[in-house]
C-alpha positions in Angstrom: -29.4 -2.0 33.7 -28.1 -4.7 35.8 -26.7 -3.4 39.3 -23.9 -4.9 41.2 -26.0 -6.8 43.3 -27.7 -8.4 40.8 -24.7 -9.2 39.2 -23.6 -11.1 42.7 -26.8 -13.2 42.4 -27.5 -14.1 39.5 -23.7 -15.4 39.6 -24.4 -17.3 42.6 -27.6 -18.8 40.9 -25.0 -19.4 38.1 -22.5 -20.8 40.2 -25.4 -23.6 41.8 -26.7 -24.4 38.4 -22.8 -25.7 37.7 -22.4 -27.3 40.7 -25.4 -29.2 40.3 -24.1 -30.1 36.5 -21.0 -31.6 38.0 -18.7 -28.7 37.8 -16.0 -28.7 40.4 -12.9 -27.0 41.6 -10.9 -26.7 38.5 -13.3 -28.0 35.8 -13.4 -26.1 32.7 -16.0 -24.1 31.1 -15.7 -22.4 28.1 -17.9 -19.0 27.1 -18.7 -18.8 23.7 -20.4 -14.9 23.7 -20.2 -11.9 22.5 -20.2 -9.1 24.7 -23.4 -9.4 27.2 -24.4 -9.8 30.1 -24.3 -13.7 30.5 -20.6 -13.2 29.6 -20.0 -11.6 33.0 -22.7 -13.6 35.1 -21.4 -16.7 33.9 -17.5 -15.5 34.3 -18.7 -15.0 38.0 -20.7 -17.9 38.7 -17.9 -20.0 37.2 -15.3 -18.8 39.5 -17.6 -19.4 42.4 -18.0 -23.2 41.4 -14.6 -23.2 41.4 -14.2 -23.8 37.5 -11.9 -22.1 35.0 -13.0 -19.6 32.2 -12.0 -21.3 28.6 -13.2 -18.1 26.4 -13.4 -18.3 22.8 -14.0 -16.0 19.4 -17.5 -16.9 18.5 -16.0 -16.3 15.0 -14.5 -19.7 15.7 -16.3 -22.7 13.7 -15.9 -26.1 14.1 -12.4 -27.1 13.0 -11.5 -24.5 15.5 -13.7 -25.6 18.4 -13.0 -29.1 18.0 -9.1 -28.3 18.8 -10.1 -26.1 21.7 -12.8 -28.1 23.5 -10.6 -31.2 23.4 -7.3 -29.5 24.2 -8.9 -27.4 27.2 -11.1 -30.2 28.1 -14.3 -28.7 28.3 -16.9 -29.7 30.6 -19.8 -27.0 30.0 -20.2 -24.7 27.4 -22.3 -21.4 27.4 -23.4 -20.1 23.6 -25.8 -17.9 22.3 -28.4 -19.3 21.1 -27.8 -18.3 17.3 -24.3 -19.9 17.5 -26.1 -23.3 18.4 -27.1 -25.6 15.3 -25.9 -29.2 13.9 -22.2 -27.7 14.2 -22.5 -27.4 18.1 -24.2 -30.6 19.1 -21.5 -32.2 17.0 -18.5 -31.0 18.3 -19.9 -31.0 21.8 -20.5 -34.6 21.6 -17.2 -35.6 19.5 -15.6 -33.9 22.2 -16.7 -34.5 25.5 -18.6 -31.3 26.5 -21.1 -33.2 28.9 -23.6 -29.8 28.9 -24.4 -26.8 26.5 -26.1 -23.9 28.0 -28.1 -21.8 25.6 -28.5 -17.8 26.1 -29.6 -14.9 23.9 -28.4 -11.8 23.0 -32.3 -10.3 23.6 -32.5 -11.8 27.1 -31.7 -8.2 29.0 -32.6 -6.1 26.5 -35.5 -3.8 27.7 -38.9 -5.5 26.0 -40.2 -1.9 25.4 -37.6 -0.2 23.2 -36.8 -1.5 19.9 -33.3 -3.6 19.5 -30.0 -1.7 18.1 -29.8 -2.1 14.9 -26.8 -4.4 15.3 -29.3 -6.9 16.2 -32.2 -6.5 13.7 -33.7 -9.4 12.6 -32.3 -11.4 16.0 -35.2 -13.3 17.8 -35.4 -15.8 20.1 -35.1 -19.6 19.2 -36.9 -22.2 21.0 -37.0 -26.1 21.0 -33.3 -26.4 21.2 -31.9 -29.3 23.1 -29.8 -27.4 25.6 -30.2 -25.8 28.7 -31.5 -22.2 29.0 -29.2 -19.9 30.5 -32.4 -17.7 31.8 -34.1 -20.6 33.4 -30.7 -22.1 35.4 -30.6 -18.4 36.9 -34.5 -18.4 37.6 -34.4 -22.0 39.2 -31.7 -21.2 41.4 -32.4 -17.6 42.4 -31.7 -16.9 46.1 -29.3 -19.4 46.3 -25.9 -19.4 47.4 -22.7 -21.8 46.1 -20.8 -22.6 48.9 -17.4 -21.2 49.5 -14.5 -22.8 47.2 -10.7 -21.6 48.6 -9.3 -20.1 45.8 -5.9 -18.8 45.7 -3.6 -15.9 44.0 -2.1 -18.6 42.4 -5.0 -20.8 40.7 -6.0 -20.6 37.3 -9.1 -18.0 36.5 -8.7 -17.9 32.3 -7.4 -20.6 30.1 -6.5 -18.2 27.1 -5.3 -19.1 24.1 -2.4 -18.1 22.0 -3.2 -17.0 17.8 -1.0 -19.7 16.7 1.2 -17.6 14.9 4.4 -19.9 15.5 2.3 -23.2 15.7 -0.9 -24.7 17.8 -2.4 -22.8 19.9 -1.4 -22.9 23.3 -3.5 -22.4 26.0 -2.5 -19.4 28.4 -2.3 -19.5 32.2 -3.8 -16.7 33.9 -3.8 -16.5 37.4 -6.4 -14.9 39.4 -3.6 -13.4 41.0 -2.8 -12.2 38.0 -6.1 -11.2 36.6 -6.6 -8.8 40.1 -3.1 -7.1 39.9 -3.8 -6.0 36.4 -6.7 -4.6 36.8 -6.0 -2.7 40.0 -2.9 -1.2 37.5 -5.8 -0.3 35.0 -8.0 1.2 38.2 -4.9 3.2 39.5 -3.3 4.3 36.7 -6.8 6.0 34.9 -8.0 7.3 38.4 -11.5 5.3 37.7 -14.4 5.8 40.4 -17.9 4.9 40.3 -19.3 8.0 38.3 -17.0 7.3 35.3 -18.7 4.9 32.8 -16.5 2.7 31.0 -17.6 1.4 27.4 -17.3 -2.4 26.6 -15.3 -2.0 23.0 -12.6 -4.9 23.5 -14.3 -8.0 23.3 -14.9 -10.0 26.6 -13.5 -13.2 25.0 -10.1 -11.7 24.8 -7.8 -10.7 27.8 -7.9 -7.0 27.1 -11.8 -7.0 27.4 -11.6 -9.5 30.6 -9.1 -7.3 32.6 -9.2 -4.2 31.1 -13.1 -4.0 31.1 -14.3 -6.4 33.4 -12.2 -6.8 36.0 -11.7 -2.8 36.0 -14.7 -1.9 36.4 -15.0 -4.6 39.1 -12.1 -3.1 40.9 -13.4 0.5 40.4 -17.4 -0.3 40.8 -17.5 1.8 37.4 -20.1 1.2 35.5 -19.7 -1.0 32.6 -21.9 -0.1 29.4 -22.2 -3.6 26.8 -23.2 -3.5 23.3 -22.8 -6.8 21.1 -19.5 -6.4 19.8 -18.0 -3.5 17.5 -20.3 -1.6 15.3 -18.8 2.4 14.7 -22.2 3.4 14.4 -23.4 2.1 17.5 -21.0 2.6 19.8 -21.2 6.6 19.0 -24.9 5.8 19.9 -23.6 4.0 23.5 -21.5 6.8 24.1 -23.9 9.6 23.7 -26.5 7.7 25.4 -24.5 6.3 28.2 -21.7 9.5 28.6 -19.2 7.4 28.6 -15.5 8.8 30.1 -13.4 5.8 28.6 -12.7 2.5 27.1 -9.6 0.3 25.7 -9.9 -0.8 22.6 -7.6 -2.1 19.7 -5.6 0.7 17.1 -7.8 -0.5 14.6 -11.2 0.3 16.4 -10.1 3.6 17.7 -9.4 4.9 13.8 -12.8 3.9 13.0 
């Protein structure tokens, strides 16, 4: 379990690890994660350097990437460490990402109990030429970014469109915007701090960023994270966990 606080500092270790890399007010850095917990810390820490949130499907391969990296201009990129390979460093360096920043999907998962079965056969990969997510928030623990003025009206997410009528096309979304939504999400389902929300929209899309993320944020509900979408376990997260509600898409709930 990570608490709140914790949350608020490893973002800020987050945040000086960026700063250090170059990343400034308005600088773009794209998550490529399912849903765990470096998703949020690094959502955090790059809003705290001042950068933008460029979040994409890790479905997406390199035809994909190489449109999105150079169209967003990408500075930094966060990936698990099982998305990283030959494809990665290539696209990164055809397109200008200046730093890659390696994390696994085993990093907060407690030592002790075995892994969910969505992750069997996972391990840890070592030797890669990145940066370690784990060690950027280790060598900068206890440290704080300083403050960047950040208005209603800057950008927090560069989204982008499916590219049903053409390209895609990279979304605005204002932090503005991102904090009225989900105070309409807080208000309109009552949430407090002893409901537990469960993560089933993915975090790379805007209905997992507001309606999870920044709700729970808004709320101080708990937020409970498993991977991405497996039927069998999310029954498991919500006995375990007792969780009182989620959004998800049509298709997930008729599972």
């Amino acid at each position: 379990m990570i608490s709140y606080k914790e949350l608020d500092e490893m973002s800020d270790a987050f945040a000086c690890a960026l700063i250090d890399l170059g990343v400034k007010k308005g600088d773009r850095v794209s998550l490529y994660l399912q849903n765990i917990p470096q998703f949020i810390i690094g959502q955090f820490g790059i809003w705290k350097s001042g950068g933008i949130i460029v979040p994409l499907n890790p479905m997406y391969r390199e035809k994909e990437l190489t449109y999105y990296f150079r169209d967003a201009s990408v500075k930094v990129l966060v990936c698990m460490e099982s998305l990283y390979g030959e494809m990665i460093r290539k696209v990164a360096k055809e397109t200008g990402v200046e730093h890659v920043i390696t994390t696994s999907e085993l990093d907060f998962l407690d030592p002790k109990s075995p892994p969910p079965s969505i992750l069997k056969g996972v391990e840890k990969i070592k030797g890669l030429e990145s940066l370690d997510f784990m060690n950027l928030i280790e060598k900068y623990r206890g440290k704080v970014p300083p403050e960047v003025k950040l208005s209603p009206q800057d950008v927090a997410y560069l989204t982008y469109t499916s590219g049903t009528t053409g390209p895609p096309k990279g979304a605005m979304n204002s932090h503005g915007n991102v904090a009225f939504n989900s105070e309409v999400y807080r208000h309109c389902w009552k949430l407090t701090p002893s409901d537990r929300m469960l993560g089933a929209a993915p975090f790379f899309h805007v209905t997992g960023m507001v309606g999870h993320i920044g709700t729970c944020i808004a709320s101080g509900t708990p937020l409970i994270l498993f991977y991405r979408f497996d039927p069998k376990t999310t029954f498991q997260m919500i006995e375990k966990w007792k969780a009182t509600c989620t959004i998800a898409a049509i298709t997930v709930l008729l599972h």
